[in-house]
PARO-653356 format. One record per residue (C-alpha): residue number from 1; residue in one letter; chain; x negated, z negated, y negated. Coordinates in pm, whole numbers, plus 32768, in hexadecimal, padded with zeros to 4 digits. Example, Ala and Ser with C-alpha at 12.3 -4.5 7.8 and 13.67 -1.06 7.14 Angstrom:
residues 2
<mido><num>1</num><residu>A</residu><chaine>A</chaine><u>7B32</u><w>7CF4</w><v>81C2</v></mido>
<mido><num>2</num><residu>S</residu><chaine>A</chaine><u>7AA9</u><w>7D36</w><v>806A</v></mido>
This chain:
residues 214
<mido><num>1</num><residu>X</residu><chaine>A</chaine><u>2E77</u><w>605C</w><v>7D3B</v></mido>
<mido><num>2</num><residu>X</residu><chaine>A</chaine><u>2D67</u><w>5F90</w><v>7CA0</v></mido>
<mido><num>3</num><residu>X</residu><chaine>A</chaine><u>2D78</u><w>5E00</w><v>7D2F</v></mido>
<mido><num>4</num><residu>X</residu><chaine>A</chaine><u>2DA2</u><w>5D54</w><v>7BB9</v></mido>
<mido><num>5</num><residu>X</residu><chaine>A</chaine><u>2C76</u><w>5C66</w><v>7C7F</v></mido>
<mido><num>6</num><residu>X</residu><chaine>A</chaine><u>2B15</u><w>5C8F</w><v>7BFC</v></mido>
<mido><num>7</num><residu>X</residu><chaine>A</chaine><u>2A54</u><w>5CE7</w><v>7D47</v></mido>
<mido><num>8</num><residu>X</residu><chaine>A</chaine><u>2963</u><w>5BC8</w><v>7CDB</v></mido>
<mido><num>9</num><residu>X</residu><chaine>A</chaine><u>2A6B</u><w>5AE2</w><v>7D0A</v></mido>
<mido><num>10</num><residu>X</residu><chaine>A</chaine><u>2B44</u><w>5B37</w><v>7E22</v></mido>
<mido><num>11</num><residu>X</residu><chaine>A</chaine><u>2A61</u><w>5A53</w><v>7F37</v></mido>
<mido><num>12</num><residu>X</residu><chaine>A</chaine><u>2AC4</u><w>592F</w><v>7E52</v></mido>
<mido><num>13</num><residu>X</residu><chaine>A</chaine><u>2C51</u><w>59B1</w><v>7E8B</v></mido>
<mido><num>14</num><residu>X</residu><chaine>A</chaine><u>2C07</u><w>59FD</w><v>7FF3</v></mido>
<mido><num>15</num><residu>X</residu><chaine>A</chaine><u>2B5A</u><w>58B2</w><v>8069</v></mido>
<mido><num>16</num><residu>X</residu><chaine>A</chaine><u>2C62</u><w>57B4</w><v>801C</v></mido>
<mido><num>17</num><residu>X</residu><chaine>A</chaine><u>2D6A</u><w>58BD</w><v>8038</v></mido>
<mido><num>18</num><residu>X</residu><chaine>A</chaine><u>2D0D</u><w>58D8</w><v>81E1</v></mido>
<mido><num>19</num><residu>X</residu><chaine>A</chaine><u>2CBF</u><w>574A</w><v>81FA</v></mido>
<mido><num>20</num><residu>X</residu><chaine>A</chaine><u>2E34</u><w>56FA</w><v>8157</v></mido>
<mido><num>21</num><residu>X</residu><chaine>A</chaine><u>2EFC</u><w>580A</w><v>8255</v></mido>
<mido><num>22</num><residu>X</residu><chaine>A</chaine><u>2E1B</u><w>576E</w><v>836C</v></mido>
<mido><num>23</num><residu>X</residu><chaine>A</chaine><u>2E6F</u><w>5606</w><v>82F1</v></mido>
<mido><num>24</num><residu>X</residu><chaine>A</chaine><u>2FC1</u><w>5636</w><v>82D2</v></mido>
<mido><num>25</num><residu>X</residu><chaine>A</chaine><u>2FCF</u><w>5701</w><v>843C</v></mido>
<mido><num>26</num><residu>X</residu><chaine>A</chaine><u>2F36</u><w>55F0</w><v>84F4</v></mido>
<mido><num>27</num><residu>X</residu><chaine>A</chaine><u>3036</u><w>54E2</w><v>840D</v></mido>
<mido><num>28</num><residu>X</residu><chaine>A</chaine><u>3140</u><w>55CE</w><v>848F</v></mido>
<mido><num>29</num><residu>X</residu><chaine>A</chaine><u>30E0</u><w>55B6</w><v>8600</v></mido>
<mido><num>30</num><residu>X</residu><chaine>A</chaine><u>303A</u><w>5442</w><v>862C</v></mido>
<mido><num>31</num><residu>X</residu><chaine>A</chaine><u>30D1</u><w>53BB</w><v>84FA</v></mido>
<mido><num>32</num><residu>X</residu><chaine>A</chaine><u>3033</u><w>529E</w><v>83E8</v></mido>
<mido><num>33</num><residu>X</residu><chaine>A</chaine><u>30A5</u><w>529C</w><v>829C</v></mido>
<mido><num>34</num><residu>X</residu><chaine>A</chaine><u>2F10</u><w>5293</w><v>8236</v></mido>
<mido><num>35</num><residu>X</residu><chaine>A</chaine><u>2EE0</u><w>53DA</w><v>829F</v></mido>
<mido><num>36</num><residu>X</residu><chaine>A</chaine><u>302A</u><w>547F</w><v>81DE</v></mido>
<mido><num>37</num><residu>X</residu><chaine>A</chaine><u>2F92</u><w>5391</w><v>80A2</v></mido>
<mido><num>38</num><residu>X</residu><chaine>A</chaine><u>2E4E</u><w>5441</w><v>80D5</v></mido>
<mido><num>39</num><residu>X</residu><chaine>A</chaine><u>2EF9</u><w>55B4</w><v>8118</v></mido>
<mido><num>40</num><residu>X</residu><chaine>A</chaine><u>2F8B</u><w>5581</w><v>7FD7</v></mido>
<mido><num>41</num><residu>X</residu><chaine>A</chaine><u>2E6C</u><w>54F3</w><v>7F2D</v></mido>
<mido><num>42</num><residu>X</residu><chaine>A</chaine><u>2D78</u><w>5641</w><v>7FA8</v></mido>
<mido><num>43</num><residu>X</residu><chaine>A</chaine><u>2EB0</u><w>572C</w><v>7F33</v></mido>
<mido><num>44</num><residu>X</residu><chaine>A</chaine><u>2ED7</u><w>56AC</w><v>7DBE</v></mido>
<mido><num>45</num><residu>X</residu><chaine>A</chaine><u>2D61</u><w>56DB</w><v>7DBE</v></mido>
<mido><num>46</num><residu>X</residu><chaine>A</chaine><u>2D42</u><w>582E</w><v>7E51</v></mido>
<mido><num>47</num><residu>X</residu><chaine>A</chaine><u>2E86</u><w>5870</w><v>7D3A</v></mido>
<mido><num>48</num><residu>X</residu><chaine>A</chaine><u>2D85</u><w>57E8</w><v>7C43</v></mido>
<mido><num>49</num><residu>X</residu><chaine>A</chaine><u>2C65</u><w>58C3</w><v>7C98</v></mido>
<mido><num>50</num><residu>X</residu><chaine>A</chaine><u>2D54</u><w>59C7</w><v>7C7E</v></mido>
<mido><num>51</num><residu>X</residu><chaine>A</chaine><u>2DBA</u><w>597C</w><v>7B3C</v></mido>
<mido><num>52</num><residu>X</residu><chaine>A</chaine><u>2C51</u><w>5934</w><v>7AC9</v></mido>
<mido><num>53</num><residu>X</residu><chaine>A</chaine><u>2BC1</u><w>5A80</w><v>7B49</v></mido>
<mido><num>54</num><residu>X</residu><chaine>A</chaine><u>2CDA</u><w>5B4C</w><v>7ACC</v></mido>
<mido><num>55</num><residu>X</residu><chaine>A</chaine><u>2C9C</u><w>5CD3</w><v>7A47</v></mido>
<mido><num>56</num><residu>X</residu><chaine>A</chaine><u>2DB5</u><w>5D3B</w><v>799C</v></mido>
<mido><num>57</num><residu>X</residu><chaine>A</chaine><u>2D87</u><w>5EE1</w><v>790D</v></mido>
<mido><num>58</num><residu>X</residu><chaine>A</chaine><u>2D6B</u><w>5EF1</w><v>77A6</v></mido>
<mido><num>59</num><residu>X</residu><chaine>A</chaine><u>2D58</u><w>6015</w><v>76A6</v></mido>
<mido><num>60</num><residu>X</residu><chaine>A</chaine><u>2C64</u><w>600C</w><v>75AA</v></mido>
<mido><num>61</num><residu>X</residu><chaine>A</chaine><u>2CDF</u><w>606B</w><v>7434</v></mido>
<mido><num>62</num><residu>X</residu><chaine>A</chaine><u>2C6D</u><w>61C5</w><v>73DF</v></mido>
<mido><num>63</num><residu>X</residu><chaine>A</chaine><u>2B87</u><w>6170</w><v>7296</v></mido>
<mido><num>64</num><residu>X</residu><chaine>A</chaine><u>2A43</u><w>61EA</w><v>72C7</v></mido>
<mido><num>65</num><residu>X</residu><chaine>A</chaine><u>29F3</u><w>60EF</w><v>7170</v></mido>
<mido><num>66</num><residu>X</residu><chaine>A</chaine><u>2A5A</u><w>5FC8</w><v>7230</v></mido>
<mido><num>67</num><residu>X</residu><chaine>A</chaine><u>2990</u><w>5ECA</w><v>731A</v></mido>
<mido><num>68</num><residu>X</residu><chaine>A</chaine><u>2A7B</u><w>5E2B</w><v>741F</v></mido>
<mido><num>69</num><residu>X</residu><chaine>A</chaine><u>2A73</u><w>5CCC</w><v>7496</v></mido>
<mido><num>70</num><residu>X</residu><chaine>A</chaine><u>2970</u><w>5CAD</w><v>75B8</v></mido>
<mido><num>71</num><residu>X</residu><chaine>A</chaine><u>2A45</u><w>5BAF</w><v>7668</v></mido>
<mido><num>72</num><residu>X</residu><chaine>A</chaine><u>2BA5</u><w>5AB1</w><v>7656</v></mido>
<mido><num>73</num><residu>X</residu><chaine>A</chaine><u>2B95</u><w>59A1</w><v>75C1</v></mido>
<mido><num>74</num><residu>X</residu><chaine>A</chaine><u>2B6D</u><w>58B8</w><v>745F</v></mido>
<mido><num>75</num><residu>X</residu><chaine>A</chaine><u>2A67</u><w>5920</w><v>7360</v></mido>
<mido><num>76</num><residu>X</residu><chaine>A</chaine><u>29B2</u><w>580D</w><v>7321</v></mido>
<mido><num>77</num><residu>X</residu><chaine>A</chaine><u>2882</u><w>584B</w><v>721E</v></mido>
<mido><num>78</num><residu>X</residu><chaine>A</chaine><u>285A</u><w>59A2</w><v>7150</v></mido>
<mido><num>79</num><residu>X</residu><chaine>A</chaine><u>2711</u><w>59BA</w><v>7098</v></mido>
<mido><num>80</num><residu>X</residu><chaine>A</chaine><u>25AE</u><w>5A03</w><v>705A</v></mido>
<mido><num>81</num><residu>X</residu><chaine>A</chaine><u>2506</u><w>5A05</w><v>71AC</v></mido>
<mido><num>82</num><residu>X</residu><chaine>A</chaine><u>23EA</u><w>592A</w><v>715F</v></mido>
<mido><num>83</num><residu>X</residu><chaine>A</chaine><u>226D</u><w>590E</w><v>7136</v></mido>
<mido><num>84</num><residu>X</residu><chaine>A</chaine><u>21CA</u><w>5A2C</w><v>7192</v></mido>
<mido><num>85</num><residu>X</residu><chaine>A</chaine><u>22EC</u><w>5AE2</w><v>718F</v></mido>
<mido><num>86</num><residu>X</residu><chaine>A</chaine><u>22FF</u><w>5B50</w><v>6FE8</v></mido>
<mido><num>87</num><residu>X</residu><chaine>A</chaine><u>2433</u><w>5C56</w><v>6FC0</v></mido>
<mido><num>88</num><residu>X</residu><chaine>A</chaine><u>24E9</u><w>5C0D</w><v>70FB</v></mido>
<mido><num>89</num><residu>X</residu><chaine>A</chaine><u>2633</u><w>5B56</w><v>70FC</v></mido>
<mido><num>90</num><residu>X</residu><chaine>A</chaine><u>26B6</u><w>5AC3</w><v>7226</v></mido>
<mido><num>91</num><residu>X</residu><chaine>A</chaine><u>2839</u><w>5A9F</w><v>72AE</v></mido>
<mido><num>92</num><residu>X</residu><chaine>A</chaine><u>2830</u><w>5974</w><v>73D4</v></mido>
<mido><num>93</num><residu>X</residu><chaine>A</chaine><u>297C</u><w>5996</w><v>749F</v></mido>
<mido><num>94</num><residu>X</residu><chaine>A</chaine><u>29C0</u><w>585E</w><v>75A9</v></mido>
<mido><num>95</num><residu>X</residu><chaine>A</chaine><u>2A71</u><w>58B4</w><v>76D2</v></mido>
<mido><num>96</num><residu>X</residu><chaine>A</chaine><u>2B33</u><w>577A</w><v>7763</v></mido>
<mido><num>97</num><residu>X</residu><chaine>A</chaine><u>2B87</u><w>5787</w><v>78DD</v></mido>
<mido><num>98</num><residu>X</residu><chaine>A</chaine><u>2CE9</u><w>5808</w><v>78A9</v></mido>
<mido><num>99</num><residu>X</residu><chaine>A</chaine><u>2C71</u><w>5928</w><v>77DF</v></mido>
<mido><num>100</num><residu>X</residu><chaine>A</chaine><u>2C39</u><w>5AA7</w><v>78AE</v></mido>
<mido><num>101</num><residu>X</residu><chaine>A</chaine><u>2AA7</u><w>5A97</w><v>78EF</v></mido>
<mido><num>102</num><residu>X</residu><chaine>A</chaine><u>2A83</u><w>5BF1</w><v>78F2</v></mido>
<mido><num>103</num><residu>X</residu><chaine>A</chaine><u>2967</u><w>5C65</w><v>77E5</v></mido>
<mido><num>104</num><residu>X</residu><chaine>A</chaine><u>29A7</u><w>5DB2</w><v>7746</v></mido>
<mido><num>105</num><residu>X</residu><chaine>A</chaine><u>28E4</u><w>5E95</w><v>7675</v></mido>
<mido><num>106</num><residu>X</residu><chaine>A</chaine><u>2903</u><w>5E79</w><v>7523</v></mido>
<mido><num>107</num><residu>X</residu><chaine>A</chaine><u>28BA</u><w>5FC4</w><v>74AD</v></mido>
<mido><num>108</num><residu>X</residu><chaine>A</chaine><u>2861</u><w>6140</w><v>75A1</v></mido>
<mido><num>109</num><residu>X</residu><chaine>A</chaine><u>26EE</u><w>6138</w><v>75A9</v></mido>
<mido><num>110</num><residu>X</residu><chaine>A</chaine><u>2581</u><w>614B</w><v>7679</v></mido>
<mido><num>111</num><residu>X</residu><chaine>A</chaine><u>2527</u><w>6007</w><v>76FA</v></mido>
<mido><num>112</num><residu>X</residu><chaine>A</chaine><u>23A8</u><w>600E</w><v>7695</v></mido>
<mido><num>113</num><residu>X</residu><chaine>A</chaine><u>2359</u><w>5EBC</w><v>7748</v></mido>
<mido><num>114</num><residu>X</residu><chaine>A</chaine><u>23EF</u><w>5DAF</w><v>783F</v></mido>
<mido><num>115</num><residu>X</residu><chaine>A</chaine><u>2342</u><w>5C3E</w><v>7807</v></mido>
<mido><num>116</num><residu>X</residu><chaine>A</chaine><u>237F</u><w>5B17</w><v>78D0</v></mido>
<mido><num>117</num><residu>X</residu><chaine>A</chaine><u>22E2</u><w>59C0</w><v>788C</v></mido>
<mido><num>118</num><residu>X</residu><chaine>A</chaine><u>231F</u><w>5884</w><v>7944</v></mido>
<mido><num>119</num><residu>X</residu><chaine>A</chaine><u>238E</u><w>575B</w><v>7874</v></mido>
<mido><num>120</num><residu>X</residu><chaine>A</chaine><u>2453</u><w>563F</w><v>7897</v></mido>
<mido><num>121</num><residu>X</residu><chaine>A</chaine><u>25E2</u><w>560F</w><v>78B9</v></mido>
<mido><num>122</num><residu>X</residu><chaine>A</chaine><u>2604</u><w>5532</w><v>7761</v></mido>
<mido><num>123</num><residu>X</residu><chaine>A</chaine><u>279E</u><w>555B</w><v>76D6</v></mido>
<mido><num>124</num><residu>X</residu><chaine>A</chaine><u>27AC</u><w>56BD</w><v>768E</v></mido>
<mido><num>125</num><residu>X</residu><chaine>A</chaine><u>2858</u><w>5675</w><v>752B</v></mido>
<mido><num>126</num><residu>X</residu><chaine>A</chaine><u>2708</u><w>55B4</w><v>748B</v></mido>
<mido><num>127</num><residu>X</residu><chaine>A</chaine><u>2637</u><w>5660</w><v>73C1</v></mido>
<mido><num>128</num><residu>X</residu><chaine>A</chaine><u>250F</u><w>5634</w><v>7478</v></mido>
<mido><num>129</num><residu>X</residu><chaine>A</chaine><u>259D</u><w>56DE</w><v>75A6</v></mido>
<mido><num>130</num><residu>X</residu><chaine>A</chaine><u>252A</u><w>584E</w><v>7562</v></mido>
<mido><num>131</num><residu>X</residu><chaine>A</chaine><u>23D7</u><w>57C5</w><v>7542</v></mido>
<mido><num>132</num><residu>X</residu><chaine>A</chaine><u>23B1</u><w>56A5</w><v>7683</v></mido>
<mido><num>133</num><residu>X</residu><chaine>A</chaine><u>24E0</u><w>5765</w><v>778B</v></mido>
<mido><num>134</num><residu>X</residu><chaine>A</chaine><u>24C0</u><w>5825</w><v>787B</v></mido>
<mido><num>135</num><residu>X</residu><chaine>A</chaine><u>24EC</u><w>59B8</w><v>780A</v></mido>
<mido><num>136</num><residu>X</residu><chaine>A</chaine><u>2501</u><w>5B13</w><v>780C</v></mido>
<mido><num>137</num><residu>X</residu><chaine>A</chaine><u>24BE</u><w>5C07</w><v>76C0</v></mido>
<mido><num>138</num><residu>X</residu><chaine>A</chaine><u>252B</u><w>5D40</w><v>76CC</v></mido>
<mido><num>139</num><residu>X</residu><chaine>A</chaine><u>2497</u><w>5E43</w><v>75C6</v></mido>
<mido><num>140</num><residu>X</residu><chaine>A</chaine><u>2555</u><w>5F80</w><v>7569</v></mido>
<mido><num>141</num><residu>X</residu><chaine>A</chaine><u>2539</u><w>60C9</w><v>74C8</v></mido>
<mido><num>142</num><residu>X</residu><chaine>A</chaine><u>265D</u><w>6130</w><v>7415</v></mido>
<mido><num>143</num><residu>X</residu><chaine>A</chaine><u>26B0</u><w>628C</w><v>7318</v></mido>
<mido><num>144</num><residu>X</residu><chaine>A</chaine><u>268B</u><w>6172</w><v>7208</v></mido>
<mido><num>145</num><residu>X</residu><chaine>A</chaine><u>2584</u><w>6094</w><v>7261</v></mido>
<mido><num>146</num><residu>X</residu><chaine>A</chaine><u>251A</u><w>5F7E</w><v>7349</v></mido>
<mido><num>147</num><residu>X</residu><chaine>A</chaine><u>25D4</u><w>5E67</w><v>73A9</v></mido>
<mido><num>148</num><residu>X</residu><chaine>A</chaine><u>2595</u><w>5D2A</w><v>74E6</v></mido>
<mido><num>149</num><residu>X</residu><chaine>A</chaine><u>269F</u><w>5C6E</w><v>7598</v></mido>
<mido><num>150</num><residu>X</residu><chaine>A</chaine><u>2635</u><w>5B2E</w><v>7629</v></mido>
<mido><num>151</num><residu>X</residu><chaine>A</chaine><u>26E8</u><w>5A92</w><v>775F</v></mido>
<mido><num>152</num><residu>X</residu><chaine>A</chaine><u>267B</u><w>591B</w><v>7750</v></mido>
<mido><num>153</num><residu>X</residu><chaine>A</chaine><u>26AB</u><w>5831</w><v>784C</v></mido>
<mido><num>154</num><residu>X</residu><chaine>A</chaine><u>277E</u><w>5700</w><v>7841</v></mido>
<mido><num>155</num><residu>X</residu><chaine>A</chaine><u>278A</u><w>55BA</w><v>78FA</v></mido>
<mido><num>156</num><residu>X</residu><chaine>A</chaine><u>2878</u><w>5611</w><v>7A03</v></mido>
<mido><num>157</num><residu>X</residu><chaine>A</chaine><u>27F7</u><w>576F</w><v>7A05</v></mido>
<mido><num>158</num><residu>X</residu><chaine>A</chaine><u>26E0</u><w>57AB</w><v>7AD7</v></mido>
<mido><num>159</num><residu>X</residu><chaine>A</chaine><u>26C0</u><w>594C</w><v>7B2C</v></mido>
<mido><num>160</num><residu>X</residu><chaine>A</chaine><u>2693</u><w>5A1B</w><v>7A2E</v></mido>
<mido><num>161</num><residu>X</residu><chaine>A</chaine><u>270B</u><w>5B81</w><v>7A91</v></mido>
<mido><num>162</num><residu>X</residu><chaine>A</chaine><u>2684</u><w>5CC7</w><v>7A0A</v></mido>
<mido><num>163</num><residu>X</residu><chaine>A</chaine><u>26F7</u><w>5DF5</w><v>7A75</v></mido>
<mido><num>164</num><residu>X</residu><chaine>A</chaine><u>263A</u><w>5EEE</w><v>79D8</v></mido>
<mido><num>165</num><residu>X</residu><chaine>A</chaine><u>24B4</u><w>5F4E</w><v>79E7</v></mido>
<mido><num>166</num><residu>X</residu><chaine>A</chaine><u>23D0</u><w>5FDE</w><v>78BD</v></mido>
<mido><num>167</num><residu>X</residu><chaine>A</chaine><u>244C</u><w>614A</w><v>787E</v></mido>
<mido><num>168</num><residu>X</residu><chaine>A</chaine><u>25A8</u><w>612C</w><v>78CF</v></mido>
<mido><num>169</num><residu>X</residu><chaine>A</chaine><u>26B2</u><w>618E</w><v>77E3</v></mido>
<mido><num>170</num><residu>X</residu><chaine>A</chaine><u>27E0</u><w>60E8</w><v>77A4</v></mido>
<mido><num>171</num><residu>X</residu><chaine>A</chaine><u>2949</u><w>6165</w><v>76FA</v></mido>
<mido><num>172</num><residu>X</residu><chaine>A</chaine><u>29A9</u><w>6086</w><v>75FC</v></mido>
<mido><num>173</num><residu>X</residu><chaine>A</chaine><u>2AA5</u><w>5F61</w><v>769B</v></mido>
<mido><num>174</num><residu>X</residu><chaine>A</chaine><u>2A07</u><w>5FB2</w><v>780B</v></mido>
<mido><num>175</num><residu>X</residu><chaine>A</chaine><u>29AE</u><w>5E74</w><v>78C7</v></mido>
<mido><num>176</num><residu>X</residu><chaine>A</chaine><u>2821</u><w>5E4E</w><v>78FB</v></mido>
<mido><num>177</num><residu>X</residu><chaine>A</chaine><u>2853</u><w>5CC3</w><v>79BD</v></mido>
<mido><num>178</num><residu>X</residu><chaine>A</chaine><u>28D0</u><w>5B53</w><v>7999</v></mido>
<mido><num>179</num><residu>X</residu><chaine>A</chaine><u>286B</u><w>5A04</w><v>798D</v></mido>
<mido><num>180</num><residu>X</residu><chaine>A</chaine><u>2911</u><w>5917</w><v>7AB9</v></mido>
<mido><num>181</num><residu>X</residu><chaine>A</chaine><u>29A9</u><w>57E9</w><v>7A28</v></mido>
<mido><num>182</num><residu>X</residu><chaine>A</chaine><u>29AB</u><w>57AB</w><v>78D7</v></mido>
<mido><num>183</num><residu>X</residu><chaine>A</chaine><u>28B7</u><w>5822</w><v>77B3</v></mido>
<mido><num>184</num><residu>X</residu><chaine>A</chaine><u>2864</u><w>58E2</w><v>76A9</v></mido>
<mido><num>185</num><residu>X</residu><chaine>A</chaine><u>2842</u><w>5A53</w><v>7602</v></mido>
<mido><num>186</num><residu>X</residu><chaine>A</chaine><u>2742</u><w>5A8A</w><v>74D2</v></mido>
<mido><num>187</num><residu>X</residu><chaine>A</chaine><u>2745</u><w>5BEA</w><v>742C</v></mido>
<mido><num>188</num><residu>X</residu><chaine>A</chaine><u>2638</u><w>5C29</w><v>733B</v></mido>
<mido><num>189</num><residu>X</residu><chaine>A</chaine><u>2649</u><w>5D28</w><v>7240</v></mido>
<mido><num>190</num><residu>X</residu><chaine>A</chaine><u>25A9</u><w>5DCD</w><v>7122</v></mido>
<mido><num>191</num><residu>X</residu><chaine>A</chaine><u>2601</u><w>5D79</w><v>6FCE</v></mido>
<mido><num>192</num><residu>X</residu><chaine>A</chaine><u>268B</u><w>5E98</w><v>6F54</v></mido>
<mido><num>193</num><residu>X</residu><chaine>A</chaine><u>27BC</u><w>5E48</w><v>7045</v></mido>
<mido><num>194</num><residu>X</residu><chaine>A</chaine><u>28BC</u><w>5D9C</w><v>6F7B</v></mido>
<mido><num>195</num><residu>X</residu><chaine>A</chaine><u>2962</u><w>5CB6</w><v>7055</v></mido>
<mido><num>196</num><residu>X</residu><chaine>A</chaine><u>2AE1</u><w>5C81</w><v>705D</v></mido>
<mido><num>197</num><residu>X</residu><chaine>A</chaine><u>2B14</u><w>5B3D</w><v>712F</v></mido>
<mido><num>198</num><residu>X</residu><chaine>A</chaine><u>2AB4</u><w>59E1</w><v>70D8</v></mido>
<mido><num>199</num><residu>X</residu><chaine>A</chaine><u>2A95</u><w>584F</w><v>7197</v></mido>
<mido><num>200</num><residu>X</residu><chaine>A</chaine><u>2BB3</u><w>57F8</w><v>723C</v></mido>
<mido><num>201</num><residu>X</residu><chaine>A</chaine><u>2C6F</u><w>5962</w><v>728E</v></mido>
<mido><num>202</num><residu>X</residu><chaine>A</chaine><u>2CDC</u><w>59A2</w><v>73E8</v></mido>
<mido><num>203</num><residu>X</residu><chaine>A</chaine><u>2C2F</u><w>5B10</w><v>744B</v></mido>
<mido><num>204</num><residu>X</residu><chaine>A</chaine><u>2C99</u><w>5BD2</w><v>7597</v></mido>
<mido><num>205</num><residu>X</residu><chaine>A</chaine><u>2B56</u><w>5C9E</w><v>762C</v></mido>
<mido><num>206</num><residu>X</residu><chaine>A</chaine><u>2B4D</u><w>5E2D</w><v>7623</v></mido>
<mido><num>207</num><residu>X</residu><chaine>A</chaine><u>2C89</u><w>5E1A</w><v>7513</v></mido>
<mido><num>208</num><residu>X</residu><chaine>A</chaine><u>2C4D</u><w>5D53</w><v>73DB</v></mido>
<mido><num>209</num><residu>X</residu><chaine>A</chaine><u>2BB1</u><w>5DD1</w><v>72E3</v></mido>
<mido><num>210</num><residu>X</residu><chaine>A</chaine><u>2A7A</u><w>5CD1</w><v>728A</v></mido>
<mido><num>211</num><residu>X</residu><chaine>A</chaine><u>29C5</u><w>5D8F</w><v>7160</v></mido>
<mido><num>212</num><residu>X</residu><chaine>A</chaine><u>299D</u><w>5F00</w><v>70D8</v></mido>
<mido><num>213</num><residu>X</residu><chaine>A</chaine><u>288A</u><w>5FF2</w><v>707F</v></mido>
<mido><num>214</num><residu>X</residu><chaine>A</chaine><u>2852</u><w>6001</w><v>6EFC</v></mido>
């Protein structure tokens, strides 16, 4: 059976997890009502990381028209991508710290390239943040053309994680990484997607449908 945990996240369980059962062992033995405090302190955080870095299974709809949400969370801008970007729209999904992290891919597809650029860790939800954060850009080949998912950085979130290299191929709703701590999900597509979601809709990753193929 599959631990619900992503792997990336289970030393963040484990850590506080040992420290609170050692805490409270010693509290048990010697006593001191800092140490159960601080037991119980490390175990609502290691219940936290757990939370955080949850994986639940999902299955993808079976439209081979639609483009799935690339992560949970609140869309927050849909539009034209920007200078130097003419015929590309862009859906920007925020990902608070109580939404599943997991990113997912939004359509079955060749990843043709993997970019990471440093940045810095401004509030995920500004504008500006695709452009100064820390990210990742992933570029993919699909049966209906070419679409990139961005995993930006926020300012908690400091490790961007990408599981996949150039050449890979992913299913459509299979998980290719996460983003620890709060952050953001940009999915950039070609205009001749017509998109069906708009500012302010909640969006689940690998299961709502985000825009379709014209």
């Amino acid at each position: 059976m599959r631990l619900p945990i992503a792997p990336e996240g289970r030393r963040f369980v484990a850590a506080p997890l040992t420290l609170a059962l050692l805490a409270l062992a010693v509290a048990g033995v010697a006593g001191g009502e800092f140490l159960v405090w601080c037991g119980w302190a490390l175990l609502f955080g290691a219940a936290f990381c757990a939370f955080f870095f949850r994986d639940p299974e999902r299955r993808p709809p079976g439209d081979r028209s639609a483009l799935l949400a690339p992560a949970d969370g609140r869309v927050t801008e849909v539009g034209p991508a920007g200078e130097g970007e003419p015929g590309t729209q862009r859906v920007s999904i925020f990902l608070s710290i109580f939404d599943v992290h997991i990113n997912r891919a939004p359509a079955a597809g060749e990843v043709r390239a993997v970019r990471y650029r440093q940045g810095a860790f401004k509030a995920a939800f500004r504008k500006d943040a695709a452009d100064r954060n820390e990210r990742n850009e992933l570029e993919m080949t699909t049966e209906r053309g070419m679409i990139r998912i961005r995993q930006i950085a926020g300012v908690v979130a400091r490790r961007i994680v990408c599981r996949v290299r150039t050449g890979d191929r992913l299913a459509l709703g299979e998980r290719f990484g996460l983003i620890r701590f709060g952050s953001r999900t940009d999915l950039l597509l070609p205009g001749s997607v017509r998109v069906t979601v708009r500012p302010g809709d909640r969006v689940r990753g690998g299961l709502t449908v985000i825009g379709k193929w014209e």
